[in-house]
N, C-alpha and C positions, 0 to 999 in steps of 0.2 A: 489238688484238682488237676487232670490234664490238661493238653493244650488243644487237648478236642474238643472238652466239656465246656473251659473257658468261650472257646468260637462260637461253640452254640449258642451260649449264655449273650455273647454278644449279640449276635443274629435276634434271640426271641426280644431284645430291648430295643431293636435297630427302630424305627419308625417305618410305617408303612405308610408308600403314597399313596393317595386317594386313590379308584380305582377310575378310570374318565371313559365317561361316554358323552354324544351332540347333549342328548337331554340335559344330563346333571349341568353339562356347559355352560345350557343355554339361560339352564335357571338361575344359574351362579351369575351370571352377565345382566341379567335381570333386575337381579337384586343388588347387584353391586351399580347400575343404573338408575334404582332408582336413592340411592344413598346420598343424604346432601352435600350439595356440593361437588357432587362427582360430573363434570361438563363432558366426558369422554372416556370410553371404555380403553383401558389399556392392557393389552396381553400378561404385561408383569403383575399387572392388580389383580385380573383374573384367575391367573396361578396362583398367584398367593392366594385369595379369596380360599379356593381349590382345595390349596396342601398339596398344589401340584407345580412341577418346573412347567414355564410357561410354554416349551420349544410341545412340551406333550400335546396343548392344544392343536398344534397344526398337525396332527397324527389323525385329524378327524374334523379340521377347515382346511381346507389349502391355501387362506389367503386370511387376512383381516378383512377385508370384505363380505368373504363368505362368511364369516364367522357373525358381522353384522348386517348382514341379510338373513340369516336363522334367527338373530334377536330380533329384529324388528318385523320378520313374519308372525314369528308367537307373538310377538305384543299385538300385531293385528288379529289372530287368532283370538286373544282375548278381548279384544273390541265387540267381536260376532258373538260372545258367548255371553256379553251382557246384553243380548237386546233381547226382550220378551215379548213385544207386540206380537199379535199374529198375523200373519204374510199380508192376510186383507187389510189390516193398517198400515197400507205403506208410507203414509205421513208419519205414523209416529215411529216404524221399524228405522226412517232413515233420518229420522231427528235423534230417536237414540243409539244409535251407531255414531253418530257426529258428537254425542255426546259423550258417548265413551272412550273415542277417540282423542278427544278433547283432554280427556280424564287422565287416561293411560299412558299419550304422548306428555303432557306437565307431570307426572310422576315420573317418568323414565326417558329427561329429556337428552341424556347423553343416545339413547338408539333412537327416541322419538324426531331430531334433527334430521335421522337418516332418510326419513321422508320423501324430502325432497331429491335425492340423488342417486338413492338406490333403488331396484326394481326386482324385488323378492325372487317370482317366478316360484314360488314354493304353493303349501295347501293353504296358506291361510291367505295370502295373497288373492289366487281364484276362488276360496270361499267368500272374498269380500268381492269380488268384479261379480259374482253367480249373485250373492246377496242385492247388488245395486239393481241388478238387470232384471231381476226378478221382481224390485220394487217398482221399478217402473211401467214393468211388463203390467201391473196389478194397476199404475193405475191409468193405464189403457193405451199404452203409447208402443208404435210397431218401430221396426226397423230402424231408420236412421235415426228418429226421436228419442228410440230408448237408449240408443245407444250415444246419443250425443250428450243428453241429460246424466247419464251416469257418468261423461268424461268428465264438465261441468259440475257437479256432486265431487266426485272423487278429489280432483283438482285443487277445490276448496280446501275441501274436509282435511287432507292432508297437508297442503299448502301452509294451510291458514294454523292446525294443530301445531304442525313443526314449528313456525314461528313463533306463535305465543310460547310453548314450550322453550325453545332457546330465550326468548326476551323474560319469561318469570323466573328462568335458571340463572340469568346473570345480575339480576333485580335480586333474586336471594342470598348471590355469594356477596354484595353490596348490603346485606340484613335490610332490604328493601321487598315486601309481601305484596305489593300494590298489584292491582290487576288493571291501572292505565292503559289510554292507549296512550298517549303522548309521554315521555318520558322530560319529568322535569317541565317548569315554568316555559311559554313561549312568550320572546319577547319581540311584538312586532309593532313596526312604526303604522297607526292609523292613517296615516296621509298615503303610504305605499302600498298596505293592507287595508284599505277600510273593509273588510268582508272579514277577515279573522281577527281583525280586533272587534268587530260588534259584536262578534260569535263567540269570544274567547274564553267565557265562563261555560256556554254549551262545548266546548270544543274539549275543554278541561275534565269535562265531566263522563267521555267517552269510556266505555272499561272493553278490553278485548274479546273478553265472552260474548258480550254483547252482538259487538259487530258482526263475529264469527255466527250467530244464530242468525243475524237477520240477513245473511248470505247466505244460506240453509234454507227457510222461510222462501229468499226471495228465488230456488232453483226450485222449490216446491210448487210454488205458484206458476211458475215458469212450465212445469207439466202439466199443471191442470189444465191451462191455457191450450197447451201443445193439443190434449186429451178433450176438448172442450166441456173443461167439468166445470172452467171460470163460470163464476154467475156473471 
């Protein structure tokens, strides 16, 4: 065999790297997010995820940031694509947006944290400011009202998602499933506390879903009022 035939022979065995685009990236960071245990996207986990050197990924992020601001736009992306109400329920279009947010962010809490710190500026981003503004628009509130209600709405929804998301992420790597709000027993002296030790069976019993809806509920009502739909 020549020394030409041999190189080729090498060449057609060589491995071929994945070929990278944003999309396949993003989906791959996605999925490696929501894998348990995983608290943080890392470039090297992402490449290898890939079957790609990691340095490829900044050939099309320029930063880690960028890179986690395209995950956590698609994930809000996918928040808009589970709601089904029609536009005229804007009670239940913007309870289930909070709940899919809810959803999306605790399954993919390594980009759902990013929440709070970063500001997309991408399509799925303004398909969620357009979706809020619109809800509110429907139920009947002008100018500064709609626009305040949806900062108020947003605020939460995200806020409140990220959190829970980080607190059942480090609750799982502990093999702890609990959906508390308190973490662990409180132990408080009655003479210092008499208000949270009378309470402290209701206090125990609090779960973060919970709260996080009745903070939803309570910007709902919060428009009607605005709208004067309150009875």
């Amino acid at each position: 065999m020549s020394t030409a035939a041999s190189s080729t022979g090498r060449a057609r065995r060589a491995p071929r790297r994945a070929r990278l685009d944003p999309d396949t990236i993003v989906a791959a960071g996605l999925d490696l997010a929501a894998t348990p245990g995983v608290g943080s996207i890392s470039v090297r986990d992402l490449g290898a995820r890939l079957g790609a050197d990691p340095t490829a990924i900044y050939r099309h992020f320029r930063s880690k940031e960028s890179l986690m601001e395209a995950l956590l736009d698609e994930l809000i992306t996918r928040t808009l694509e589970r709601v089904t109400a029609d536009p005229a329920e804007w009670r239940d279009r913007l309870r289930q947006l909070a709940d899919a947010t809810l959803e999306l962010f605790a399954e993919h809490p390594a980009v759902g944290v990013e929440a709070t710190v970063l500001t997309t500026h991408g399509l799925g981003e303004l398909g969620a400011v357009e979706f809020m503004l619109d809800a509110f628009a429907h139920a009947g509130l002008d100018g500064d009202e709609q626009v305040r209600h949806y900062a108020l709405f947003a605020s939460h929804v995200l806020t409140g998602s990220a959190g829970i998301a980080r607190a059942r992420a480090e609750r799982a790597a502990l093999g702890d499933t609990s959906t508390r709000w308190f973490d662990g027993p409180i132990a408080a002296d009655p003479e210092r506390f008499p208000r949270v030790a009378a309470l402290l069976p209701e206090l125990m019993q609090l779960e973060d879903h919970t709260l996080y809806a009745l903070g939803v509920e309570a910007i709902i009502q919060s428009a009607e009022r605005a709208a004067g739909l309150a009875s």
